[in-house]
C-alpha positions in Angstrom: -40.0 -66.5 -22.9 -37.2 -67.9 -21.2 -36.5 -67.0 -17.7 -33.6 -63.7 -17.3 -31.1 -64.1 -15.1 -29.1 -60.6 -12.9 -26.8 -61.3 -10.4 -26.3 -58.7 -8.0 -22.9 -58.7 -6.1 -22.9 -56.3 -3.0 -20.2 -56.7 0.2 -21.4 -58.9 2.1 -23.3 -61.6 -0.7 -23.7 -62.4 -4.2 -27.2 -63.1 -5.7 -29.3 -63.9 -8.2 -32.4 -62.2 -9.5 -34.2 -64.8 -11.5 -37.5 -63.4 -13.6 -39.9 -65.3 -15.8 -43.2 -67.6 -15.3 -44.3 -70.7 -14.0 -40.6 -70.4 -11.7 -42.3 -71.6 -8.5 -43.4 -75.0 -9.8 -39.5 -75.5 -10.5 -37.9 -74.2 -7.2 -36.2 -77.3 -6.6 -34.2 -77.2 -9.7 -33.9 -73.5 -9.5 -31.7 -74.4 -6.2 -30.2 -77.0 -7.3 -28.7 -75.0 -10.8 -28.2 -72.6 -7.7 -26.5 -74.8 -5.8 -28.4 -73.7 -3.1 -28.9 -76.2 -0.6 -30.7 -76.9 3.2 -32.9 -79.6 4.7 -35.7 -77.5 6.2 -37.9 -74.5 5.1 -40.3 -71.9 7.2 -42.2 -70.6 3.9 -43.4 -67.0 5.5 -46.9 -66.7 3.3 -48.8 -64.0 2.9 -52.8 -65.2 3.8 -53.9 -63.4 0.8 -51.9 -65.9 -1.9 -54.5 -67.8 -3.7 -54.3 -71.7 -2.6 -53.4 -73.1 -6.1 -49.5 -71.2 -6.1 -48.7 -72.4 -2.6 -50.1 -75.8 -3.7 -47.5 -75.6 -6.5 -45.1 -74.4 -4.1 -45.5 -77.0 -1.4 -45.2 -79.6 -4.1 -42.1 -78.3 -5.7 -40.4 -78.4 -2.6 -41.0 -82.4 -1.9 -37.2 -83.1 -1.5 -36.8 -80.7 1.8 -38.7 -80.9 4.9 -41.5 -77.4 5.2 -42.8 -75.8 7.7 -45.7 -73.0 6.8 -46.5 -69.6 8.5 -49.6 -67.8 7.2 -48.9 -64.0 7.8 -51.5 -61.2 7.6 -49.8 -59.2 5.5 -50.7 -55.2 6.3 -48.5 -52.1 7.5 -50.2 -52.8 10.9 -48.6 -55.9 11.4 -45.1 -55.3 10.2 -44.0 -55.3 13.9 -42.0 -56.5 16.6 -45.0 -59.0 17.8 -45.0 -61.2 14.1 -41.0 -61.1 13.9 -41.4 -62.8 17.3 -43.7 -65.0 16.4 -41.5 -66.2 13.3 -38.4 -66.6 15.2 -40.4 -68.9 18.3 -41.5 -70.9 15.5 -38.0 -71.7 14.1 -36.6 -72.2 17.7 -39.7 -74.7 18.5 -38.9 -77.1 15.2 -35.3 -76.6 15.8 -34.0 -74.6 12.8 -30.3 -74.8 12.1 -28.5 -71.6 10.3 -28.6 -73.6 7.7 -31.4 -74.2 7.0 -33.9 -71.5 5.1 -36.7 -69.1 5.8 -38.6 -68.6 1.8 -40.7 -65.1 2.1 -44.1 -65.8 -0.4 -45.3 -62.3 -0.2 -45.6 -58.8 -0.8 -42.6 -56.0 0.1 -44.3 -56.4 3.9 -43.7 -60.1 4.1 -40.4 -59.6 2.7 -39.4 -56.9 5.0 -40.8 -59.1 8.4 -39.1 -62.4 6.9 -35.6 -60.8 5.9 -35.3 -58.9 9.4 -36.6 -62.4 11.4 -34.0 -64.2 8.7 -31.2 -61.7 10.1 -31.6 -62.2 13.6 -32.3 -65.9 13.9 -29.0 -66.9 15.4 -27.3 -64.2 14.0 -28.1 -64.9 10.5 -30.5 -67.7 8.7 -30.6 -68.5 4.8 -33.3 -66.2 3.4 -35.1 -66.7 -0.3 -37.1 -63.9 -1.3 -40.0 -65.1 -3.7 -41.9 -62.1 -4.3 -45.4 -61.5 -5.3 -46.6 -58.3 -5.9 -45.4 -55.8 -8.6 -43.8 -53.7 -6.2 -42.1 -56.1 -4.2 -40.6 -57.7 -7.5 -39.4 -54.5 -8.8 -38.1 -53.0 -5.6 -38.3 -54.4 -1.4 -37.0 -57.7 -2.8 -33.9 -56.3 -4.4 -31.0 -54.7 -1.5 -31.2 -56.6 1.2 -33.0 -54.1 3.4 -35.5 -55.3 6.2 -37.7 -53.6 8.6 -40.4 -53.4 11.0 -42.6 -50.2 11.7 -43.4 -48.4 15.3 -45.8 -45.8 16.5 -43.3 -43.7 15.8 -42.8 -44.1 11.9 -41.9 -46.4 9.1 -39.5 -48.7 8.8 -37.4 -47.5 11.7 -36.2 -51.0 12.9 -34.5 -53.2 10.5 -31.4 -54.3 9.3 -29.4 -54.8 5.8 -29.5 -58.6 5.3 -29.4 -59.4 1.7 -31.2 -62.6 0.4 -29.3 -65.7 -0.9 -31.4 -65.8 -4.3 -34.7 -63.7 -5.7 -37.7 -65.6 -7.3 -39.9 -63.1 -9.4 -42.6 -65.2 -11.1 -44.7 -63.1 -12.9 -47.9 -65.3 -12.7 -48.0 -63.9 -9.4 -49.4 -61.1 -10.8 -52.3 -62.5 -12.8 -53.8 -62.3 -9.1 -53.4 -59.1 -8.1 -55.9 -56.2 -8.2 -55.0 -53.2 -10.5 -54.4 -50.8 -7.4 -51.6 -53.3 -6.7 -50.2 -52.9 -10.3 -50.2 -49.2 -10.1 -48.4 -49.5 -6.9 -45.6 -51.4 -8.4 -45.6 -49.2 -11.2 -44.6 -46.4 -8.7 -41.3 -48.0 -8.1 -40.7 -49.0 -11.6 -40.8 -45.7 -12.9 -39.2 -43.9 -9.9 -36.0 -46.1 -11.0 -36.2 -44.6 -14.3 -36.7 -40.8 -12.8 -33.7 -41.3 -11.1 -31.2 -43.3 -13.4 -32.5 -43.6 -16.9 -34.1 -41.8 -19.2 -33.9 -44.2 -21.9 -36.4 -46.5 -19.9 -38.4 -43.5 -18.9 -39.2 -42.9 -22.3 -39.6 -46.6 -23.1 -42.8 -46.2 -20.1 -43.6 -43.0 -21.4 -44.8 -45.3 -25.0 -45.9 -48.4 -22.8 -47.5 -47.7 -19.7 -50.7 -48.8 -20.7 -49.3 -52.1 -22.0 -47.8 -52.5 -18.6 -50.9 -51.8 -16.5 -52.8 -54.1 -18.3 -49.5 -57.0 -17.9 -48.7 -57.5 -20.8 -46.1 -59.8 -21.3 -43.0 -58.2 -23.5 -43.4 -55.0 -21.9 -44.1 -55.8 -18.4 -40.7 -58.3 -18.0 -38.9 -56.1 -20.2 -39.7 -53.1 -17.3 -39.4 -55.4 -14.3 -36.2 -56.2 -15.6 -34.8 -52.9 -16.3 -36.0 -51.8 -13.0 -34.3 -54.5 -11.2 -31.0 -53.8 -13.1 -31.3 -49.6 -12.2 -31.6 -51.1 -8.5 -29.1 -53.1 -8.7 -26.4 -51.0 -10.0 -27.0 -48.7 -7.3 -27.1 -51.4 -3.8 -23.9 -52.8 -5.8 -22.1 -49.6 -5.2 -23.6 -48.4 -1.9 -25.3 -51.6 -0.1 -25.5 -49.9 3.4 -27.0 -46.4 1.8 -24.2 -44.6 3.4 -24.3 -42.3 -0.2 -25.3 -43.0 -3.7 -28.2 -45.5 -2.3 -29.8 -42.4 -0.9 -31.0 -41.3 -4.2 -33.6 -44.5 -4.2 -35.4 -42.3 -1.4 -36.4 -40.0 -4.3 -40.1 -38.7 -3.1 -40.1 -41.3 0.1 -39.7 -38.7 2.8 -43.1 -37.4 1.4 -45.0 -40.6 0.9 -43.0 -42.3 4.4 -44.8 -39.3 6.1 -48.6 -39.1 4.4 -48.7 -43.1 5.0 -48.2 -42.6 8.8 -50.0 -39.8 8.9 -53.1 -42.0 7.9 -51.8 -44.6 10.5 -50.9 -46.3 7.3 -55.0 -47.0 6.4 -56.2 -48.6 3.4 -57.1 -45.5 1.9 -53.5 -44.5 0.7 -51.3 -47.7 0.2 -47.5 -47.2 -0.5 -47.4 -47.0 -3.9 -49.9 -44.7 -4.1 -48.3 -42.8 -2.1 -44.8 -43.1 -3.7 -46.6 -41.4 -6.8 -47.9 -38.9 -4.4 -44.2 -38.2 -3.0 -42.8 -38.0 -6.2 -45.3 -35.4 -7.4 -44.1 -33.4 -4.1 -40.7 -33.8 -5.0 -40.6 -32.8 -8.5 -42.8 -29.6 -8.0 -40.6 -29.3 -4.6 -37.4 -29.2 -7.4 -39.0 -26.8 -9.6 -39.7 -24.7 -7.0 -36.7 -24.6 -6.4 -35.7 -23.5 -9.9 -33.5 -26.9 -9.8 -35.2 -29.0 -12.8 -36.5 -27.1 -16.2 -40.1 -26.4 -16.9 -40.0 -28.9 -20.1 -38.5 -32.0 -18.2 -40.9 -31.2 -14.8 -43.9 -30.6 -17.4 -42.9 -34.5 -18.7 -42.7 -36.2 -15.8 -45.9 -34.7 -13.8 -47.8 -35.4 -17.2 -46.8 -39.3 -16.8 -47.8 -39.2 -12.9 -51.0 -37.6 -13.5 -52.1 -40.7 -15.4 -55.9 -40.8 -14.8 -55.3 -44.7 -12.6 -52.8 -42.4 -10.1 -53.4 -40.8 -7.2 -54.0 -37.1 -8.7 -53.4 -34.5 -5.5 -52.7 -34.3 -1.6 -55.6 -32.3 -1.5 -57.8 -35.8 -1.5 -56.0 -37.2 1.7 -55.2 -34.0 3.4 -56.4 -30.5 4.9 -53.9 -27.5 6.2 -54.6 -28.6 9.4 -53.0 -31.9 9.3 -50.1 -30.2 7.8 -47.9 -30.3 11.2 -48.8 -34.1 11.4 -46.9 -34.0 8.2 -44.0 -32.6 8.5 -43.3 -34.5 12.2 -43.6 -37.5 10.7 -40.5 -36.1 7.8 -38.8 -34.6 10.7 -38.7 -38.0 12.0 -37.3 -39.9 8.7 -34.3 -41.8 9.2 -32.3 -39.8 6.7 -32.4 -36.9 9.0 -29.3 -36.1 11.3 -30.4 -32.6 12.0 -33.2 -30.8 12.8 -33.7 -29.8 8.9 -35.5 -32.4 7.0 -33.5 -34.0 4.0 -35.4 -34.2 0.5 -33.6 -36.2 -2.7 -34.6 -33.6 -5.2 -34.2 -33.8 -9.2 -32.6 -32.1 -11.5 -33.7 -33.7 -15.1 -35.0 -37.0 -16.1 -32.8 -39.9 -15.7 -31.1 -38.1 -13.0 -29.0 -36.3 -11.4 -30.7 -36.6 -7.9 -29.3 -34.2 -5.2 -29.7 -34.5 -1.4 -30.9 -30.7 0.7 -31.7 -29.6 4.0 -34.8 -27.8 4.3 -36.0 -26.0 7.6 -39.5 -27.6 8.4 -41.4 -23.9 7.8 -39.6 -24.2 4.6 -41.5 -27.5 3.9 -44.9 -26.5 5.9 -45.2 -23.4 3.6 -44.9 -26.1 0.4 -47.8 -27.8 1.3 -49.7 -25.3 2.5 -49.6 -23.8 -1.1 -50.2 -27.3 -2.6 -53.1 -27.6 -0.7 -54.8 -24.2 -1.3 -54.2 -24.2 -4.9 
């Protein structure tokens, strides 16, 4: 299958999306068609990328001069300390803005390698080769980077927007199946909130996607990508429409930090999680029917998915919670914003809730 091509155009850059296999033995010529060009590259690599692909991307880069940082890739470590890191090492080999950073990696490499990328003199040449499902389908697509604090995710970062996208699916030969679900999270959160033609293309195929295979699984990444793009096209800087892509984050934002973002929830997982809040949230609040609701919790409740809240958390953490929504990013009161749905394919509408409001929604969840 020959490689498919988006280009997104936001503000502030234009950008390809480039999706297909064996891609990173042909980077050179994939910049070169580009006409993408520097001297030197800091390739960001995540330790966990078996040896044989960074062999094949070492050697496809023999034209330009490389420079390698091996990052351990965990929600732990996307922090102030590794962005520093990153940015002494590009000052000690004398990196021009110019020249490139290349992120090999997961969403979390991407995030620390786009926001060093942005700051390096006010703005170095950043390629985003992603690895994981959910970096290809999501993180790498709209430009936004970001670090974590003590205080919650993703609360320092910036909106830097890559100069091209390299989504090689071979990646994902190498990834364990918890990592497929978790890109599947994001795949079909795109199609919850902006098309239900794709939704009920998963709905027939999720199975065939899980288990990679090939039609299906490019076919989604690409439809994903193309739901995403539309949207960062209109809104890059999430002052509106963006917002929307949030669907069921301010729940899973807030149970990842709440478990100090441990191995025993990753994001994806608990994107599925968040959703699941948010659409019995919406019915709740009488704002999706029963028959679309009844669909879309059937497809989350697929027996690889995280099934209920009830396996991560008790009443008692419930206040741990909800401070952790209070403190969401979205927020400019003391209410907590939720993007709620209204039917399959969207539309997705933004509310205030008081945090008893929200306390009281998962204290039921958690009894029943």
């Amino acid at each position: 299958m020959k490689p498919i091509k988006l280009i997104v155009k936001t503000h502030s850059e234009k950008y390809p999306i480039i999706i297909g296999r064996n891609l990173i033995s042909n980077l050179s010529k994939i910049f070169k068609k580009n006409s993408f060009n520097f001297k030197k590259c800091l390739l960001v690599l995540d330790k966990n990328i078996p040896s044989k692909y960074i062999k094949q991307i070492s050697k496809s880069l023999y034209r330009y001069e490389v420079y390698k940082f091996i990052y351990n890739a965990n929600e732990k470590n996307k922090n102030q300390k590794n962005v520093s890191k990153i940015l002494d090492l590009l000052l000690k080999k004398n990196f021009s803005r110019d020249d490139c950073l290349i992120s090999v990696g997961g969403g979390i490499t991407g995030d620390v390698s786009g926001f060093a990328a942005s700051l390096f003199k006010r703005g170095l040449k950043f390629v985003n080769i992603p690895t994981t499902l959910l970096s290809q389908v999501d993180s790498s697509v709209g430009g936004k980077t970001g670090i974590n604090t003590f205080q919650g995710k993703n609360l320092i970062g910036s909106f830097y927007q890559p100069k091209i996208v390299i989504s090689d699916v071979d990646f994902l030969k190498s990834l364990p199946f918890r990592e497929i679900v978790c890109g599947y999270a994001e795949i079909v959160k795109h199609a919850l909130i902006a098309n239900k033609k794709f939704y009920n293309f998963l709905d027939k195929n999720i199975n065939k996607i899980l288990k990679l295979n090939s039609p299906a699984l490019e076919k989604s990444i690409y439809e994903s990508c193309k739901v995403k793009k539309s949207i960062v096209e209109k809104d890059e800087k999430e002052k509106n429409l963006r917002k929307i892509l949030n669907f069921g984050h301010t729940f899973a934002h807030a149970y990842e930090a709440s478990l100090n973002f441990s191995k025993k929830l990753n994001h994806g997982e608990a994107v599925i999680l968040g959703m699941k809040s948010a659409l019995e949230f919406s019915h709740n609040k009488k704002l999706i029917a029963f028959r679309e609701f009844d669909s879309a919790l059937k497809h989350l409740n697929n027996s690889h998915f995280p099934i209920s809240i009830k396996n991560y958390f008790s009443i008692r953490e419930i206040d741990r919670v909800v401070s952790f929504m209070k403190r969401d990013k979205k927020n400019n009161s003391q209410n907590i914003k939720l993007m709620l749905i209204k039917k399959i394919g969207g539309p997705i509408i933004e509310k205030e809730f008081s945090d008893i409001t929200i306390k009281l929604f998962l204290k039921k969840r958690l009894i029943n």
